[in-house]
N, C-alpha and C positions, 0 to 999 in steps of 0.2 A: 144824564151823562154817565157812562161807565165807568167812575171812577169811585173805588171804595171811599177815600176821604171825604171825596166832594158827599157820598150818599150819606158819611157816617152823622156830616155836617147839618145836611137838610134834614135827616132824621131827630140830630138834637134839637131844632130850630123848630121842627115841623113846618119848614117850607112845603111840604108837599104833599100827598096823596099820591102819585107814582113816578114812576123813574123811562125814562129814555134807554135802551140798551141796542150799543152799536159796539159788534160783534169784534170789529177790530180796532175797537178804541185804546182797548185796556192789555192787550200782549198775548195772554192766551187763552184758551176756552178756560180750561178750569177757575182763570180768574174770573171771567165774562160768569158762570155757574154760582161763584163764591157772590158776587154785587147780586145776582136775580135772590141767593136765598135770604143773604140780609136784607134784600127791599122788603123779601116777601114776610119775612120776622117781622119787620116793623108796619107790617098790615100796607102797603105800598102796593100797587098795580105795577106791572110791567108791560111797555110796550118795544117790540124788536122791529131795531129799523135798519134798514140800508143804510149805505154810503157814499155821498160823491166818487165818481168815479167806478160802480158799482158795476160788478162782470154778470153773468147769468147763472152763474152760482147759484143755489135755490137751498142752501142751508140754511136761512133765516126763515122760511118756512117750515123746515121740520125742528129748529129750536121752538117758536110760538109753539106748536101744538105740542110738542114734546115739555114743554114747563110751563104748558097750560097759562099760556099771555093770552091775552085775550083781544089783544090788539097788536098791528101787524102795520109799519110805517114804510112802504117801497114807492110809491107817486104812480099815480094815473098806469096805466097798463097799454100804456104807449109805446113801450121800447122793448126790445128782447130782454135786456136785463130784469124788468120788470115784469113781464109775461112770464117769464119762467119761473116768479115766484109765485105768482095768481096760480100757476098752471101745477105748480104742486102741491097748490094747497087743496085746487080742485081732486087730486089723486089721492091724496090723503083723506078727502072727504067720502070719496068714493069706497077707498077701501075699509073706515071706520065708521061711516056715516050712521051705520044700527048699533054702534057699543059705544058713543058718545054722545052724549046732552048738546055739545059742540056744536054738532054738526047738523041736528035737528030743527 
C-alpha cells in the first residue's frame, strides 16, 4: 500500500519483504518516489500495480523499469487498459533490450 506510515510501520514490524505501489493511492508522484526509496532503504522489493477502474495510460510501465521494480501488477492482457501496459513494456524492451540485464 502506498502509504508512508503504513510502510514506516511494516518496516518497524518487519511485516514484509515488499511493498505494493499504486500510483494514485498516495496524492502525488513525488510522494509515490519518496514510499519506492524508503521501501528500497529498508531492502523491501517493490511491485507497481494498477487500479480499479484503470484507463490505458501505460505510465506504470515506464515507473517499473524506470525504478527498476521488478515486478509489474496490471491482470491478464485482456483489456485495452491492460494491453497497453504489456504493450510498453514490450517497446521499452525493444528499445533497451542490449543495455539491460532486464530485459535479457
Amino acid at each position: 500500500m502506498t502509504n508512508p506510515k503504513r510502510l514506516e510501520k511494516g518496516i518497524s514490524i518487519q511485516a514484509s519483504n515488499a511493498i505494493l505501489i499504486k500510483l494514485n493511492q498516495i496524492g502525488t508522484f513525488t510522494e509515490t518516489m519518496e514510499v519506492i526509496r524508503k521501501s528500497r532503504e529498508a531492502g523491501f522489493g517493490t511491485i507497481i500495480s494498477h487500479r480499479s477502474g484503470e484507463t490505458s495510460d501505460d505510465i506504470i510501465s515506464d515507473l517499473a523499469v524506470g525504478t527498476n521494480s521488478m515486478q509489474i501488477k496490471t491482470g491478464a492482457p485482456a483489456r485495452s487498459d491492460r494491453t497497453s501496459k504489456y504493450n510498453q513494456l514490450i517497446r521499452i524492451s525493444e528499445e533497451v533490450g542490449n543495455y539491460s540485464q532486464l530485459f535479457q
